[in-house]
N, C-alpha and C positions, 0 to 999 in steps of 0.2 A: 297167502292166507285167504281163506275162502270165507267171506260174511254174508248173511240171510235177511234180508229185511225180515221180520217176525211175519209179515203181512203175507210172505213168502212162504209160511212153515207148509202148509200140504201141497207144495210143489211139485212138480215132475221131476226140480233137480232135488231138491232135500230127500225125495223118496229113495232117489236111487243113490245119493249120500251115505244116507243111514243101512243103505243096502249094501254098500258095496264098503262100508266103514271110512268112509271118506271123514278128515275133520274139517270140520266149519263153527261160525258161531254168530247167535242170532244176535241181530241190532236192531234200534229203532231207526225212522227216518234218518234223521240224521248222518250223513256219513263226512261230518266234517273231520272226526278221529281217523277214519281210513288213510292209512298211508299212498298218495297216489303216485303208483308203484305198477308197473305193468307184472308183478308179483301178486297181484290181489286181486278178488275177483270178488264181486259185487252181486248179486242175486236182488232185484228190485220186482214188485210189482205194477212197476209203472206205467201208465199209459203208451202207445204209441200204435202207430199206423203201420204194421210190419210189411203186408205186401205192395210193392210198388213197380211201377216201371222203372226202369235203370234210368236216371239223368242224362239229358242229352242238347245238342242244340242243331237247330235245323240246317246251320251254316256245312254241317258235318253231317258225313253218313251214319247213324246208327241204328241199331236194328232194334227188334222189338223185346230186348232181352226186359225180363223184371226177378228183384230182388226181393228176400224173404231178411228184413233185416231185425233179430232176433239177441244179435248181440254188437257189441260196440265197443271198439277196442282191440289191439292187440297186441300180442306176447314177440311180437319180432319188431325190429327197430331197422325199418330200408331206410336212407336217407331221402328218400325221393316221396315217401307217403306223404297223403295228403292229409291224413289225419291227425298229423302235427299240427294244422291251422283246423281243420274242419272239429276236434272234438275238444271240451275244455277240461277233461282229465286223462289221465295215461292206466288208470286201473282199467279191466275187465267189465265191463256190465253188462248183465244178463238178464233180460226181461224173462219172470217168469209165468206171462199166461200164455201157455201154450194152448189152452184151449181157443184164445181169441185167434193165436197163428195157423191151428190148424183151420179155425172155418173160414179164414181168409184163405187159404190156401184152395178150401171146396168152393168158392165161392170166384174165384179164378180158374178153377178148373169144366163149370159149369158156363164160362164166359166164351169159351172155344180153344184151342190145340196151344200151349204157350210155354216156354221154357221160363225155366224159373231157376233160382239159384241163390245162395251165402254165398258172404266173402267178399262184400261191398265196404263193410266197416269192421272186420273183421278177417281174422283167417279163419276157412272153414273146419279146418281136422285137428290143429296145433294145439288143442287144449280138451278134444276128443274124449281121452282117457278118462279125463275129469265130469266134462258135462254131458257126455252121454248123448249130444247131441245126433247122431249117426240111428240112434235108438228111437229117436221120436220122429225124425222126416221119414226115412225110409219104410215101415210099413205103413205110413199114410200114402206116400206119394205111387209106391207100387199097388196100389189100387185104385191106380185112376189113370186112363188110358190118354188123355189128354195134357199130362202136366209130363214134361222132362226134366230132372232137378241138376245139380249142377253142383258139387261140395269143388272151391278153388281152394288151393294152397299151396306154400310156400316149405312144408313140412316133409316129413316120411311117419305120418302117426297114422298108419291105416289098419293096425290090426283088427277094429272093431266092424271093418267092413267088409271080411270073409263072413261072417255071421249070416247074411242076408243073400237074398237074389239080386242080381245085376240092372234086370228088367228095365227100368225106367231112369238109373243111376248113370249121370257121367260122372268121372274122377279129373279133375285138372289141376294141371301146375304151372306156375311162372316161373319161366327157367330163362335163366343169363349164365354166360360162361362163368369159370371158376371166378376169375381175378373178380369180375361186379361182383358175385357174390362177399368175397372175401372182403370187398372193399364197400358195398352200400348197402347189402343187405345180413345187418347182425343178427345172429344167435338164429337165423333160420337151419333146415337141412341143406347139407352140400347137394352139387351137381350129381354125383353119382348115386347119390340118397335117394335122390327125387328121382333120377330114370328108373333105380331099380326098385322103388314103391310103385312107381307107375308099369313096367313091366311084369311086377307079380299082380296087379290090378287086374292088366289086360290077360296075363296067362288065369285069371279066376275068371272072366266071361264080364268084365267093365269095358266100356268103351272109355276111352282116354282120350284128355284134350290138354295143350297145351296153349300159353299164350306168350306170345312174345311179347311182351308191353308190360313195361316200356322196354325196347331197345336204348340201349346208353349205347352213344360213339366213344369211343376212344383210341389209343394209339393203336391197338392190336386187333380191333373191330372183327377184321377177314378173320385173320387166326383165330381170333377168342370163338367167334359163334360158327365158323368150319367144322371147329373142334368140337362143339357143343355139339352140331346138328348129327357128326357119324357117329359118335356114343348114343345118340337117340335112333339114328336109323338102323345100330347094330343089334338092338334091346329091343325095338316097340315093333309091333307089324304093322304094317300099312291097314289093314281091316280092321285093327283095333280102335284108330283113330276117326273119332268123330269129326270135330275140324280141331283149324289153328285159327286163332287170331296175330293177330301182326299190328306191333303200334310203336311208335318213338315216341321218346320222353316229353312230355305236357305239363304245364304246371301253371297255377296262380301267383301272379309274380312276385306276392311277400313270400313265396315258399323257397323261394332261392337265400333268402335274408335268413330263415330259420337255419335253413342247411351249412350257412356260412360258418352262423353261432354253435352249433350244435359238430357239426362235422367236416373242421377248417382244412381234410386232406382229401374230402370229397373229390371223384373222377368228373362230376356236374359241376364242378366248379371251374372246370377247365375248358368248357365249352362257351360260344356262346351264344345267343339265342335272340327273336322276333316276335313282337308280340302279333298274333295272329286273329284273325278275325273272329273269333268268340271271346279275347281280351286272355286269353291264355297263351302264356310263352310257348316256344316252341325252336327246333335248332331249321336254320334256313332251308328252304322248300326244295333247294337242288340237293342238298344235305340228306335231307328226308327223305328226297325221293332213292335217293341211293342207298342208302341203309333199307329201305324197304324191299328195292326191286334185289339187292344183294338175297337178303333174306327167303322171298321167294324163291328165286331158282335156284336157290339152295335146293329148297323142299323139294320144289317141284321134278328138282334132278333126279330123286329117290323116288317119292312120294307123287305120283302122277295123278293120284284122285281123290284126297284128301282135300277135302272142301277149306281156303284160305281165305279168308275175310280180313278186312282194316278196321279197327277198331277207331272209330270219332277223325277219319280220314274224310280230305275232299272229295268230291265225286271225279274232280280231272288229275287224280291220281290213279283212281279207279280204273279209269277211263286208259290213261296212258299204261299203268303194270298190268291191269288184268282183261283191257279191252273191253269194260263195259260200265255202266252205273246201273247199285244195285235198288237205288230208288230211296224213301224214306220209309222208317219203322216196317210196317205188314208188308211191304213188299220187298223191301230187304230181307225179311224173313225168310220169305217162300225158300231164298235160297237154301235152308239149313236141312242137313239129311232128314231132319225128324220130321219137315213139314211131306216128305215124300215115300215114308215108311206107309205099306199096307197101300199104295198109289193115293194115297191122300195128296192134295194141295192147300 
């Protein structure tokens, strides 16, 4: 069920609601009646700070990615989210001043060259149809030469993104072999869902990004993501892809106690892990290294130029897979294809 705060009624999304014959129904403040139901979706006009730089800590490498966060919540259930601790309902909420995200968005884009992206607290395209969201970022962000935007997901909901130019759009997805999917990540799109969303992306003139993160170990690790990676190298071209990111599973360490309660045949449960110097678990560092550098020369076997990044990785990981550090925030950056489109830096 889709509810409106009233305070909500000349919205972006009510407009296209009543346009598109969508039903919803308006409430006051109050949403203590809301069933909290990742079935329901929330329309508030609530305050918040949408664009931000992505969270990070200095112990680790990260880059200078920033987040457009617009809505909160989502319609799939991984066992390994973090948003089981981070948010305190499981409905849908959607902030509706778009006007305040878009001039955030001008107002980042006047600051100099910066990728930006959904799908921080949220999936980016898995409720698409509904909010229409594909309809408000992308002729803003296609006119502005400086913003690259970034829609991540876990789905295959992309009809609404043949509609538009490519321009300044990446499409990405988090892809684990079947069995994780099967067994951590519910009610998303299958393995083949997602390459062959991602493959008619790239055959419409998208650039495609995937990310591995989290990598989950398990008994079949080699098989499971072998098997992953030549269904992707059969489907996607190497020029389509903008980069990869690459990351093993992290977590806050009540989030293993949720997953216990919640999901007692979990594959995470069977591992076991070190808390690491930013106070976040992690599976042991010869562990990780192995899973990662496995991962790499995967790609790297097929994929010679596809730019591969570690996502909240040490620098002497860096250092030992890929021969180098890429430094912190802006100059981890430089590395990414977009800062060298038109010989920019």
């Amino acid at each position: 069920m889709i509810y409106v705060n009233k305070k909500s009624a000349d919205s972006f999304f009510v407009k296209n609601f009543e346009k598109n014959g969508t039903n919803f129904k308006f409430v006051d403040e109050n949403t203590d009646f809301i069933e909290n139901s990742k079935n329901n979706i929330y329309i508030t006009p609530e305050n918040n700070t949408f664009v931000h730089r992505c969270p990070a800590t200095e112990i680790y490498r990260c880059c200078n990615y920033y987040v457009v966060d617009m809505m909160e919540g989502c319609p799939f259930d991984c066992t390994y989210c973090i948003l089981q601790e981070y948010l305190n309902h499981i409905f849908i909420k959607v902030f509706s001043d778009t006007k305040k995200v878009k001039e955030e968005i001008l107002a980042l884009a006047k600051k100099g060259k910066y990728r930006l992206g959904t799908g921080e607290l949220s999936d980016s395209l898995a409720y698409d149809h509904i909010l229409n969201l594909t309809d408000f970022f992308i002729p803003i962000v296609n006119k502005l030469e400086n913003i690259q935007f970034e829609f991540k997901t876990k789905s295959a909901n992309i009809t609404k993104l043949f509609n538009y130019n490519p321009k300044n759009i990446l499409i990405s997805w988090s892809l684990n072999p079947e069995e994780i999917i099967k067994t951590e990540e519910y009610y998303t799109a299958g393995l083949s869902e997602r390459i062959e969303a991602a493959g008619k992306c790239a055959d419409y003139g998208y650039k495609v990004c995937f990310h591995f993160d989290p990598l989950i170990y398990y008994k079949n690790f080699e098989k499971g993501y072998s098997d992953l990676l030549r269904r992707l190298f059969d489907r996607i071209p190497e020029d389509s892809v903008e980069y990869i990111s690459i990351s093993t599973f992290r977590f806050m360490p009540n989030l293993l106690e949720t997953v216990r309660n919640r999901f007692e045949h979990s594959t995470l449960l069977q591992s076991s892990y070190v808390k690491s110097l930013d106070g976040k678990m992690r599976y042991f560092k010869t562990l990780r290294t192995y899973m990662l550098r496995f991962i790499t020369s995967k790609i790297k076997s097929e994929w010679q130029n596809v730019f591969i990044y570690y996502c909240m990785e040490h620098e002497s990981i860096w250092k030992k897979l890929l021969g180098y550090d890429p430094g912190e925030r802006k100059e981890f950056e430089k590395n990414f294809p977009f800062f060298h489109q038109n010989g920019q830096l």
